[in-house]
C-alpha positions, 0 to 999 in steps of 0.5 A: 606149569604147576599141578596140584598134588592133590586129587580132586574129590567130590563133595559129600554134603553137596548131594541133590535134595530128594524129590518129594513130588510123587509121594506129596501127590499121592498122599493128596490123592488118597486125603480126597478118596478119604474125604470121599468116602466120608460122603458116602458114608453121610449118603447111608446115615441119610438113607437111615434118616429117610427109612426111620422118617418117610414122610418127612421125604416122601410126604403124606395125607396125614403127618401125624399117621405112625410109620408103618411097621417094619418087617424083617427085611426094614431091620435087615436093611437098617443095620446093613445101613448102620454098618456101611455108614460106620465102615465108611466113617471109620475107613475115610477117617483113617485115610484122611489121618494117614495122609495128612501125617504123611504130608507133615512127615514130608513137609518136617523133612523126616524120613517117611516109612 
């Protein structure tokens, strides 16, 4: 019976690949939570579009009557509208930009950070 002189070692480039499971699923959660947001933010521009016209929603005797006019909380309103509907396009945006170049990192095989 002979034995080898030499010991047996292991193999350095045989190494498990990495598991991308929670990191893909959690970028597809946060792109659908951004895509979300995107509607709510059409929900607000809507709410914009239906106090700038209220009879094109609500109806009237008289389509040609003006609008009645605003008082200060009608302003108040309409900016707190423009500001929720930019906050949501801007927030959905960079969500949904994030989470597709992490999946592209992932799917590269690049080292995400």
């Amino acid at each position: 019976m002979s034995q080898s002189p030499l010991p047996v070692e292991s193999i350095s480039y045989a190494a498990p690949a990495p598991k991308f499971g929670p990191r893909v699923w959690a970028s597809a959660i946060i792109a659908i939570c951004g895509l979300g947001l995107i509607g709510i933010g059409g929900c607000f521009t809507i709410g914009i579009l239906i106090q700038l016209y209220p009879f094109s929603v609500f109806g009237s005797n008289s389509p040609t009557a003006p609008p009645p006019p605003w008082a200060a909380l009608d302003y108040v309103l309409h900016v707190a509208l423009y500001a929720m509907a930019i906050l949501c396009f801007v927030s959905g945006g960079v969500l949904v930009w994030r989470a597709t170049n992490t999946l592209s990192n992932i799917a590269g095989d690049r080292r995400v950070a």
